[in-house]
C-alpha positions in Angstrom: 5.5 257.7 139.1 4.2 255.5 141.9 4.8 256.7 145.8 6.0 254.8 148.1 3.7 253.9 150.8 5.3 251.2 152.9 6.3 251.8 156.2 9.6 250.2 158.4 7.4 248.4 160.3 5.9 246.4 157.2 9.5 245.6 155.9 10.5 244.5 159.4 7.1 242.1 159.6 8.2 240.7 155.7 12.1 240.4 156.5 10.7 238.2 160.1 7.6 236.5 158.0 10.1 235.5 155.2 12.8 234.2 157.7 9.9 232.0 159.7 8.9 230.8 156.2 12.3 229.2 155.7 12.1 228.3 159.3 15.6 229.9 160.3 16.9 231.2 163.1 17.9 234.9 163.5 21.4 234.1 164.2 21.4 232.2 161.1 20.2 235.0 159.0 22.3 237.1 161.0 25.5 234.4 160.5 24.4 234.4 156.4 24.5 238.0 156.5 27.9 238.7 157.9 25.6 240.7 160.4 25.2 240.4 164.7 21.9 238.6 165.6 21.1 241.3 167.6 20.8 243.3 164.8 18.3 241.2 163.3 16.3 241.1 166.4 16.4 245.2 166.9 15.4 245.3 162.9 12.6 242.7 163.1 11.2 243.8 166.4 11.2 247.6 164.6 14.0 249.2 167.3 15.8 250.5 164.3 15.5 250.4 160.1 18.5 248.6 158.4 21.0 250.7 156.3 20.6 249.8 152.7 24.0 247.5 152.9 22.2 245.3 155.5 18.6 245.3 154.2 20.7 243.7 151.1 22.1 241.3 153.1 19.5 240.4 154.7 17.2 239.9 151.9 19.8 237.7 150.1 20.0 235.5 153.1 16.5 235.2 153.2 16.6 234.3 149.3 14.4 236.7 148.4 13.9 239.6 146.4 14.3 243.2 147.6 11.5 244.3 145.6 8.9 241.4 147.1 10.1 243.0 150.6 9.1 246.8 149.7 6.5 246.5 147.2 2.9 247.5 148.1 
């Protein structure tokens, strides 16, 4: 079984690397994700991790796959 070896701060750097990609703003993800945009801020500037409900959210209002975001 493969370990786990990524770290909150590299899911933070893909969530904010992903959203820049699209060329969004945080309050849109935040708006797309039923979520504050102060949340995303504190998440993508590593102030807290996301709960699983909002990683989720986030990644589908990114359009992208959980799995891209915490794979090695």
């Amino acid at each position: 079984m493969k370990t786990m070896s990524i770290t909150a701060k590299q899911v933070a750097k893909r969530l904010k690397a992903q959203r820049e990609t699209l060329g969004v703003s945080q309050g849109a993800v935040a708006d797309a994700a039923g979520i504050d945009r102060k949340t995303v801020n504190r998440i993508e500037n590593c102030h807290f991790s996301p709960s699983l409900d909002t990683f989720f959210r986030i990644c589908i209002a990114l359009d992208v796959e959980p799995e891209k975001v915490i794979s090695d």
